[in-house]
N, C-alpha and C positions, 0 to 999 in steps of 0.2 A: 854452407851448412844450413840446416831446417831449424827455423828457431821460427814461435808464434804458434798458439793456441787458435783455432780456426773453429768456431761451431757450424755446422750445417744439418744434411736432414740424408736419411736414404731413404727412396721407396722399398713396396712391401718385391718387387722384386729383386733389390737388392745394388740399385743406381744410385752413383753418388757424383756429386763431382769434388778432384781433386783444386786442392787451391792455385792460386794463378801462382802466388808466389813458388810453393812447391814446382807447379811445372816449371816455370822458369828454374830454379835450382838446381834439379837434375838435369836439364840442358846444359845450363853454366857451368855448374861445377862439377857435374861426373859425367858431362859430351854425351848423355843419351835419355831419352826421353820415355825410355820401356826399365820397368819395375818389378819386381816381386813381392806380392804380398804373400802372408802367413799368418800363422798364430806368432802370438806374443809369447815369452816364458809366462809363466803364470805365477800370479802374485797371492803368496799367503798371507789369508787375511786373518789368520788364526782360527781355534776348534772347526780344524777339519775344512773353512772355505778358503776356496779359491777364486779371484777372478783373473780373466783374461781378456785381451784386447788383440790388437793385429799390430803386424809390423810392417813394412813397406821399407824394402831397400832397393835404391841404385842400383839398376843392371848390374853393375861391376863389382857392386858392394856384396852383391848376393854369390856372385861366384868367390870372390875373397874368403866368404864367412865358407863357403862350401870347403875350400881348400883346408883350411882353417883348420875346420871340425874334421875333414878326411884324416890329415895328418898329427891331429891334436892327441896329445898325453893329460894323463893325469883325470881323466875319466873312467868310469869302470864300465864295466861290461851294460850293465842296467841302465848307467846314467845314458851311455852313446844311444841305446835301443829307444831310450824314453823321447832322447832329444830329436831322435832319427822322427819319429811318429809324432811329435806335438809342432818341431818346427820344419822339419825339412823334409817332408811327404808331403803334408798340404800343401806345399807351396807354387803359387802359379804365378807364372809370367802375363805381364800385363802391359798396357798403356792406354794414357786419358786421348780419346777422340778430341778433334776441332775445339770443341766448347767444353774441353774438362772434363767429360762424364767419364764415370771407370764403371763396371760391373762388379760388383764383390760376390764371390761364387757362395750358392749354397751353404758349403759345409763349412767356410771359415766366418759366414754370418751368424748362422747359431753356435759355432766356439765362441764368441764374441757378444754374444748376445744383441746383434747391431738388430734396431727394429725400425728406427725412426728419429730421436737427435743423436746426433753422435757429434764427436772431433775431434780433427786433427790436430796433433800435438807435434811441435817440431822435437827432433831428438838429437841432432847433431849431424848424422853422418846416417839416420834413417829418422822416419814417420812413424808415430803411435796412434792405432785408431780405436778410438775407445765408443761405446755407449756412454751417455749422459750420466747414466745412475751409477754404472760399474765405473767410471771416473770418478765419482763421488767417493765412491768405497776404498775404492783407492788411493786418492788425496787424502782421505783422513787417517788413513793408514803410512802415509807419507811423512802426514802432520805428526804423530805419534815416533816415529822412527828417524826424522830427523836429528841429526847429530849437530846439534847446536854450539855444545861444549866443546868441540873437537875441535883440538890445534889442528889437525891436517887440513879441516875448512878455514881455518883463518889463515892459513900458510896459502888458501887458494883466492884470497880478499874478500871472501863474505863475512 
């Protein structure tokens, strides 16, 4: 699993390197060292904004979530179109060179608004890549939405 908050930097073409820990991760626990990044769903931050970040899954995790969404109910017509276009057209197959560097393509660096600090966020079973500022906006929108009171969280030992 991807656990741990990683700060680092991209250049203005758009190199980054992934973390050591993550590449080890996708070796160890999903046998393959090639990725797909994408956009993130996108997070309402209310009147009207939105941010968003990137996602990074496991070769195998990206065909699962494909399967998934082919065969999946309980979406309508609108929701499949939207999701077809924000998470699974952009989506490129990838992996980090020798020393970690990845390339993040054009068009999912300005979805993302990646410029310059950015980080890696472990998620479990995928990678969150966020911008410094748009992480901010969203942690405190986090902070705000957190269910503090909820038995279902103390049922989970938080």
């Amino acid at each position: 699993m991807f656990r741990g908050i990683y700060e680092t930097t991209i250049d203005a073409k758009g190199r980054t390197s992934l973390p050591a820990r993550f590449r080890d991760v996708l070796v160890e626990s999903f046998g393959d060292e090639r990725f797909f990044v994408t956009n993130s769903v996108p997070v309402d931050l209310g009147g009207g904004v939105y941010s968003s970040g990137l996602l990074i899954f496991p070769h195998k995790e990206w065909f699962l979530f494909e399967e998934s969404f082919l065969n999946g109910k309980g979406l309508t017509s609108a929701q499949r179109n939207s999701i077809m276009r924000t998470i699974v057209a952009p989506a490129v197959e990838c992996s980090a060179d020798k020393l970690g560097r990845v390339l993040v393509p054009p068009h999912l660096r300005r979805n993302a608004v990646l410029e310059r600090e950015i980080l890696f966020v472990g998620a479990m079973k995928r990678v969150e890549v966020w911008s410094q500022a748009e992480w901010e906006k969203v942690r405190a929108h986090d902070m705000k939405a957190f269910p503090s009171d909820s038995e279902a969280v103390a049922e989970l030992g938080l």
